[in-house]
KEKE-3310 file (N, C-alpha, C; in steps of 0.2 Angstrom, whole numbers, plus 5000, padded with zeros to 4 digits):
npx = (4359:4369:4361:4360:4368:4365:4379:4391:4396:4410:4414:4409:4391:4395:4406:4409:4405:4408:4401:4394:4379:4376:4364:4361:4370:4365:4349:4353:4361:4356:4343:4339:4348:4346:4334:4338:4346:4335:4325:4332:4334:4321:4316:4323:4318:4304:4307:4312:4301:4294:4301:4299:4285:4283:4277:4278:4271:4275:4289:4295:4296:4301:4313:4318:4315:4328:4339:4335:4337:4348:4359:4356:4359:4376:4380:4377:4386:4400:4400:4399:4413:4421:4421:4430:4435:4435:4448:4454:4454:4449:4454:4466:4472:4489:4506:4514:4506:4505:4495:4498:4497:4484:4481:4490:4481:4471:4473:4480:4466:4456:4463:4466:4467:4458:4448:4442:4438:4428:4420:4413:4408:4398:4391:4384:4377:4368:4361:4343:4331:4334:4350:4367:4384:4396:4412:4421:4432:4434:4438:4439:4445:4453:4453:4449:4432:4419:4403:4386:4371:4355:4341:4345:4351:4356:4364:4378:4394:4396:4404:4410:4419:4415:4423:4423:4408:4396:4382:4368:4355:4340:4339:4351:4358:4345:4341:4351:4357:4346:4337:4349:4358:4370:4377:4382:4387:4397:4403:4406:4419:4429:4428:4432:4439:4455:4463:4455:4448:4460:4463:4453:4453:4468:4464:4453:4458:4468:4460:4459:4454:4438:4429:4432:4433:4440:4443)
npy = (5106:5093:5077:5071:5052:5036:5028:5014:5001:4996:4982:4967:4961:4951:4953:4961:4951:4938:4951:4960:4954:4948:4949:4962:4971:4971:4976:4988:4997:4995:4997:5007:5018:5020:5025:5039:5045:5045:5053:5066:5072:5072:5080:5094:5094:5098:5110:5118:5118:5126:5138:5143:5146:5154:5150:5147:5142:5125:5127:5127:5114:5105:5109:5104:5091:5091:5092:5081:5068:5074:5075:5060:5054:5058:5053:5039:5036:5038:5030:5017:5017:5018:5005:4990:4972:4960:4953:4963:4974:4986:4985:4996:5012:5013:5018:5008:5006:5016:5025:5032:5049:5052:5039:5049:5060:5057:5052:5064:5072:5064:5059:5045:5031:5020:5029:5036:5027:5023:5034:5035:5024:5026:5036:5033:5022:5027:5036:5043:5035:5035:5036:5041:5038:5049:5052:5066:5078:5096:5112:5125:5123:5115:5098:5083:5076:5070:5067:5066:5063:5064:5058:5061:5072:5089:5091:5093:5103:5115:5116:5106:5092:5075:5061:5047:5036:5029:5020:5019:5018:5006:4997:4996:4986:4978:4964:4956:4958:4960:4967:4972:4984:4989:4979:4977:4990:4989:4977:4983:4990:4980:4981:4992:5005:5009:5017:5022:5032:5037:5046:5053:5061:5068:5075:5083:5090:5100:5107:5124:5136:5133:5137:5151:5162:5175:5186)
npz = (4442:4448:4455:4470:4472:4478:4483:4479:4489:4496:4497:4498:4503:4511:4517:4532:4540:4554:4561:4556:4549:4533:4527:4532:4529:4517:4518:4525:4516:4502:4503:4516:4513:4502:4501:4509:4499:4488:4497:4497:4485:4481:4490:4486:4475:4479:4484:4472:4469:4475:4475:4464:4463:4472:4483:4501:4510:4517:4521:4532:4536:4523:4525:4536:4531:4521:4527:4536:4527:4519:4529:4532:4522:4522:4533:4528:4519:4524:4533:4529:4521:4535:4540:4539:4535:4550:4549:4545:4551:4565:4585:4588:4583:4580:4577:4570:4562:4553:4556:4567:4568:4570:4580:4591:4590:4597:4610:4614:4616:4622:4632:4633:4624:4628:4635:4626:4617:4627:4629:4614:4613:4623:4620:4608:4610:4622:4613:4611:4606:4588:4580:4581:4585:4587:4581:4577:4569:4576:4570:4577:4590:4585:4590:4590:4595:4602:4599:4598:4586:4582:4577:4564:4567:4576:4591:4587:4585:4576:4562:4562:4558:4553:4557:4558:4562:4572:4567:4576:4574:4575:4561:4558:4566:4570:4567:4569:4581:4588:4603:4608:4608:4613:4613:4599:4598:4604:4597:4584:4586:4583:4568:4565:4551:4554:4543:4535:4545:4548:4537:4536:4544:4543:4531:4536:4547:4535:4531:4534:4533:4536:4544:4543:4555:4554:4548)
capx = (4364:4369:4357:4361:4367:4370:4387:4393:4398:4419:4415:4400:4389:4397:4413:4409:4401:4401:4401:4386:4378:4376:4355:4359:4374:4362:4346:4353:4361:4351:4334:4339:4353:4345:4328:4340:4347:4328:4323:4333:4332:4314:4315:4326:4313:4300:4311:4312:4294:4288:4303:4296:4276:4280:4274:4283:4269:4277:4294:4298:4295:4305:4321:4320:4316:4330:4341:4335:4338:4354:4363:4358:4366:4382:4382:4380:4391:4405:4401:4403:4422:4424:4422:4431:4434:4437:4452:4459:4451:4447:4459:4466:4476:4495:4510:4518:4499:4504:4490:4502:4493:4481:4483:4493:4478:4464:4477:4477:4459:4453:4468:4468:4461:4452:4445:4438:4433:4422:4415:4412:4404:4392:4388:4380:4371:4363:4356:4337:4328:4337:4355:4374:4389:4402:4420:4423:4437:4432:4442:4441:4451:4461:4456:4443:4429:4414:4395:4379:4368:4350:4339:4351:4353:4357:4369:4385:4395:4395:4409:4416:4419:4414:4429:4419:4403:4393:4376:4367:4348:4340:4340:4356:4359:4340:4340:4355:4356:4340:4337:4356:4362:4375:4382:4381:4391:4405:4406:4408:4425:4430:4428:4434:4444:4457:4465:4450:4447:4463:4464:4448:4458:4471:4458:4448:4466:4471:4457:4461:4447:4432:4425:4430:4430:4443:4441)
capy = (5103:5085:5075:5066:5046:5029:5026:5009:4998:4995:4979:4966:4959:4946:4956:4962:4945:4939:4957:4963:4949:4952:4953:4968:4975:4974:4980:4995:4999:4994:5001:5012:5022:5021:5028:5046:5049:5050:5059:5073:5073:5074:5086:5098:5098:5102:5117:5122:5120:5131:5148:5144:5145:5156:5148:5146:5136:5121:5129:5123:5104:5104:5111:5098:5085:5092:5091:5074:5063:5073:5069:5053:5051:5059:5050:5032:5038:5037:5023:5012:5018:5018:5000:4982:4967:4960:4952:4969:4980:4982:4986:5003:5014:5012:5021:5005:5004:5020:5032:5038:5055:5049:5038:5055:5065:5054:5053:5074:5074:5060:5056:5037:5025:5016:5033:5038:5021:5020:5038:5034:5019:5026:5042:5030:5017:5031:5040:5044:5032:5033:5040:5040:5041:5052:5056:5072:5086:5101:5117:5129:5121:5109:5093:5078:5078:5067:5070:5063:5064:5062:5055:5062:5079:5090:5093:5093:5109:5119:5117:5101:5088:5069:5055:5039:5037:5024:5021:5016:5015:4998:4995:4994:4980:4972:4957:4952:4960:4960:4973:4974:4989:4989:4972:4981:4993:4984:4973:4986:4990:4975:4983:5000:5005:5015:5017:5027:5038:5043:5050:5059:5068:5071:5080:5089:5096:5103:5114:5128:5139:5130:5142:5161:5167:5182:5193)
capz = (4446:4450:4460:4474:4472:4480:4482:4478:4494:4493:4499:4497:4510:4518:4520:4538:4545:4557:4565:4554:4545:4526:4524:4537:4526:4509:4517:4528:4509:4496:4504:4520:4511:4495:4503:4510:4493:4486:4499:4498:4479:4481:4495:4482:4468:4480:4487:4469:4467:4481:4473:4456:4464:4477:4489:4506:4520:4518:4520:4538:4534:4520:4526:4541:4527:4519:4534:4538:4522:4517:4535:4533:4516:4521:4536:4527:4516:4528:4539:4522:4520:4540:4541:4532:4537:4554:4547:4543:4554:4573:4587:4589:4582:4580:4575:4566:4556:4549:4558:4572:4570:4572:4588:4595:4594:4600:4618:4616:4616:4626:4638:4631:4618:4631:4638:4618:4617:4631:4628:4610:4613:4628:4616:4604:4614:4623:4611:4612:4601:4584:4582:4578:4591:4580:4581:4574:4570:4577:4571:4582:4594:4584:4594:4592:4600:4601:4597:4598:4583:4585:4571:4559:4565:4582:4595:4584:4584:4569:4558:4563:4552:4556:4553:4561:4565:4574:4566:4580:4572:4575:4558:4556:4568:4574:4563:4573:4588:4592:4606:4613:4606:4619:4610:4593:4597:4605:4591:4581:4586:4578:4560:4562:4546:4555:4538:4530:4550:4547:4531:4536:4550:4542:4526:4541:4548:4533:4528:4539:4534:4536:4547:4542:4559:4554:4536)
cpx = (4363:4363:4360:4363:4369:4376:4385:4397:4406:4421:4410:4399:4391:4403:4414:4406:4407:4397:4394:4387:4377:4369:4355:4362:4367:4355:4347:4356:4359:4344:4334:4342:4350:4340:4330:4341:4340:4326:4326:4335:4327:4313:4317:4320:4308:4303:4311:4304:4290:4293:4299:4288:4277:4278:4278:4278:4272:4285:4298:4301:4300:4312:4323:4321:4321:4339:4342:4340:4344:4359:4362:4360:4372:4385:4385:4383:4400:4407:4403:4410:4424:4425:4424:4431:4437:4443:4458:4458:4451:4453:4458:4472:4481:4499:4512:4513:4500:4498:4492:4501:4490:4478:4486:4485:4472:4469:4476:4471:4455:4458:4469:4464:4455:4446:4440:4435:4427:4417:4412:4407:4396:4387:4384:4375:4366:4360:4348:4333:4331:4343:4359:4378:4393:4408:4422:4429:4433:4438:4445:4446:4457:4460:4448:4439:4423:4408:4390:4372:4361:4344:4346:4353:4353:4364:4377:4387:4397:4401:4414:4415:4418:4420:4427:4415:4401:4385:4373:4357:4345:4340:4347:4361:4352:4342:4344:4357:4350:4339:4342:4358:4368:4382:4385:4387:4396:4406:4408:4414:4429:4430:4430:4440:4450:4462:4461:4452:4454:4467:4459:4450:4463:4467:4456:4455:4468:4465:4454:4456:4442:4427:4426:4431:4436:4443:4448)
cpy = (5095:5083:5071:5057:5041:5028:5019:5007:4997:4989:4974:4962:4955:4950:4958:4957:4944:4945:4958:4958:4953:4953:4960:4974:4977:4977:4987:4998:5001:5000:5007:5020:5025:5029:5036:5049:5053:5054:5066:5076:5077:5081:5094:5100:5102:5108:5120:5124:5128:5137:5147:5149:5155:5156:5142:5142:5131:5122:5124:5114:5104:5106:5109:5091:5084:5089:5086:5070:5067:5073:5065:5049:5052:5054:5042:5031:5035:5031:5018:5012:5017:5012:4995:4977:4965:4957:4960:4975:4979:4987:4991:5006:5016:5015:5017:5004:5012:5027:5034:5044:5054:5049:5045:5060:5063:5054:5058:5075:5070:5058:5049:5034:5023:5023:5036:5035:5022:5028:5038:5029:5020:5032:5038:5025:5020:5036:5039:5040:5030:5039:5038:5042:5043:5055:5061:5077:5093:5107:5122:5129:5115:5102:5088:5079:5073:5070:5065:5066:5059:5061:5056:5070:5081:5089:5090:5101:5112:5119:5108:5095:5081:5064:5049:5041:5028:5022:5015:5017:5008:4997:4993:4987:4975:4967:4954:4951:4960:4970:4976:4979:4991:4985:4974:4984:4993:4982:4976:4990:4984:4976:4988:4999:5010:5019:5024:5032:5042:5048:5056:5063:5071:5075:5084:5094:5103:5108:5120:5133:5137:5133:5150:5162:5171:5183:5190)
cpz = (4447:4453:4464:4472:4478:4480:4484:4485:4492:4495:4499:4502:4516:4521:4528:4545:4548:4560:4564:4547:4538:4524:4528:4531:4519:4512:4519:4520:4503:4498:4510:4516:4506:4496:4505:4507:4489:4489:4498:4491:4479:4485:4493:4477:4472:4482:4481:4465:4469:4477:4468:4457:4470:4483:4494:4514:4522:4519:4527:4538:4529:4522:4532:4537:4524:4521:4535:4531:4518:4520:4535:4528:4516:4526:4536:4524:4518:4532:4534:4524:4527:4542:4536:4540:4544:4556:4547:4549:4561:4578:4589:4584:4581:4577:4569:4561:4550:4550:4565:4574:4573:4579:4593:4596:4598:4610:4618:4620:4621:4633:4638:4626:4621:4633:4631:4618:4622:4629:4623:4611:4617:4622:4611:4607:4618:4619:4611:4607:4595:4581:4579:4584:4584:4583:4577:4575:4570:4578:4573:4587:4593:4586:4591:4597:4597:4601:4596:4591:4583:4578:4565:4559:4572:4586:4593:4586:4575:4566:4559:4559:4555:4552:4555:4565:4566:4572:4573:4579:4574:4568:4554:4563:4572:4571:4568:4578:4593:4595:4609:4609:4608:4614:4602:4594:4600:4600:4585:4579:4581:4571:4559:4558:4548:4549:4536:4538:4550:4542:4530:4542:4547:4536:4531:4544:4546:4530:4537:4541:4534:4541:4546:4547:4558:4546:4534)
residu = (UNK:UNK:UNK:UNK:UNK:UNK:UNK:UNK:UNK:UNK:UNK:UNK:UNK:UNK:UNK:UNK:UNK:UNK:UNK:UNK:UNK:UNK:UNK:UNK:UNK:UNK:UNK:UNK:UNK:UNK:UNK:UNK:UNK:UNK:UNK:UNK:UNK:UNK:UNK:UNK:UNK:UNK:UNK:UNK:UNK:UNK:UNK:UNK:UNK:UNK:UNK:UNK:UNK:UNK:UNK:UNK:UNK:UNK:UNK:UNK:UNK:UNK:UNK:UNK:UNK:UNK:UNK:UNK:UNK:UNK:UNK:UNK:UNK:UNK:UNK:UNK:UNK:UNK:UNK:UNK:UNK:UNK:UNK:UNK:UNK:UNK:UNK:UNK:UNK:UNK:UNK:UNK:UNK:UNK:UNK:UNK:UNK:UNK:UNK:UNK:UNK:UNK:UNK:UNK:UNK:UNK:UNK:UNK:UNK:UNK:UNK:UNK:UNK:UNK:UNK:UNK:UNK:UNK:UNK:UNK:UNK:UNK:UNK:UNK:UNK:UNK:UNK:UNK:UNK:UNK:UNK:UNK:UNK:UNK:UNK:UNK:UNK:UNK:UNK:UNK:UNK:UNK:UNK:UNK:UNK:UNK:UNK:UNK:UNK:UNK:UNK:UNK:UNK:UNK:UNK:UNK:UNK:UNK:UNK:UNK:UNK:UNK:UNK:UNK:UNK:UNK:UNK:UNK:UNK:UNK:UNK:UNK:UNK:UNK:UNK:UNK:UNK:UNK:UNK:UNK:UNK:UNK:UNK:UNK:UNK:UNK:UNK:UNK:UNK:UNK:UNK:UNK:UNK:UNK:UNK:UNK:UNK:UNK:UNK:UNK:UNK:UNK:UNK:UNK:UNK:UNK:UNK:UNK:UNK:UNK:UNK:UNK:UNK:UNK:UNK)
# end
């Protein structure tokens, strides 16, 4: 089967300055992103080491490593396409911009922009050491919901699909921010692509099954 790759930026480094400087853009890319995809190659072969051998002691580690480094390839996967330029980007989301669903369902589910806004933003700057604030569609009941992801795994609900996510790692903003994660993650409204989050709401939507709960 396939292996894992690097996906190609849709934009090059400078593209997101001043928000997120462009030595930030190429290391967290080149070397952080790069670094999840091997892992979780790597982490495959050994899994197919250990059926071939038999041997299951390292079992636990592996399906954490597994876990790990291929959340965090899906997740920088997305943050790519969820952010452009702050020319283009930023704000919120509008009817006459074309993501009117969008907009309608983040009101539904949060009771305002600003209300979403502000939890989104607290859910990623509090995370425990290194993390992700995440907007996600959750099926079950139809509606947006926020989530805190913690190194690159934990307290999501099962099935729900992520449409924009906040990396809130230090390496994805020290160089510039320093220690303010706070500032970070303000500034990072300023590049949301709501173009891209709403194309991945309207995809999470329509797949109806994605949980099975009736035969």
């Amino acid at each position: 089967m396939a292996l894992y790759t690097l996906p190609e930026l849709p934009y090059d480094y400078a593209a997101l300055a001043p928000v997120i400087s462009p030595e930030i853009i190429e290391l967290h890319h080149d070397k952080h992103h790069a670094a999840y995809v091997k892992g979780a190659n790597d982490t495959l072969e050994q899994l197919a080491e250990a059926r071939d051998k038999d041997a299951w002691g390292a079992v636990n580690g592996l399906e954490k490593n597994l876990a790990f480094h291929l959340s965090g390839h899906i997740l920088h996967s997305i943050y790519w396409q969820n952010m452009t330029g702050p020319k283009e980007g930023g704000g919120e989301p509008l009817a006459q911009d074309g993501v009117g669903d969008l907009a309608d369902a983040i009101t539904e589910s949060f009771g305002s922009f600003a209300g979403f806004k502000a939890q989104l933003s607290k859910a990623a700057a509090t995370t425990q050491g290194s993390g992700w604030g995440v907007l996600a569609y959750e099926p079950l009941s139809g509606r947006l919901i926020v989530e805190q992801v913690y190194d690159h795994q934990g307290n999501v609900g099962q099935g729900s699909t992520p449409v924009l996510v906040f990396d809130a790692w230090e390496h994805a903003f020290y160089l510039q921010y320093r220690n303010q994660k706070v500032d970070f993650i303000e500034a990072m409204w300023q590049v949301v692509n709501w173009q891209d989050v709403a194309k991945r709401y309207e995809a999470a939507k329509a797949r109806t099954d994605v949980l099975l709960l009736k035969p």
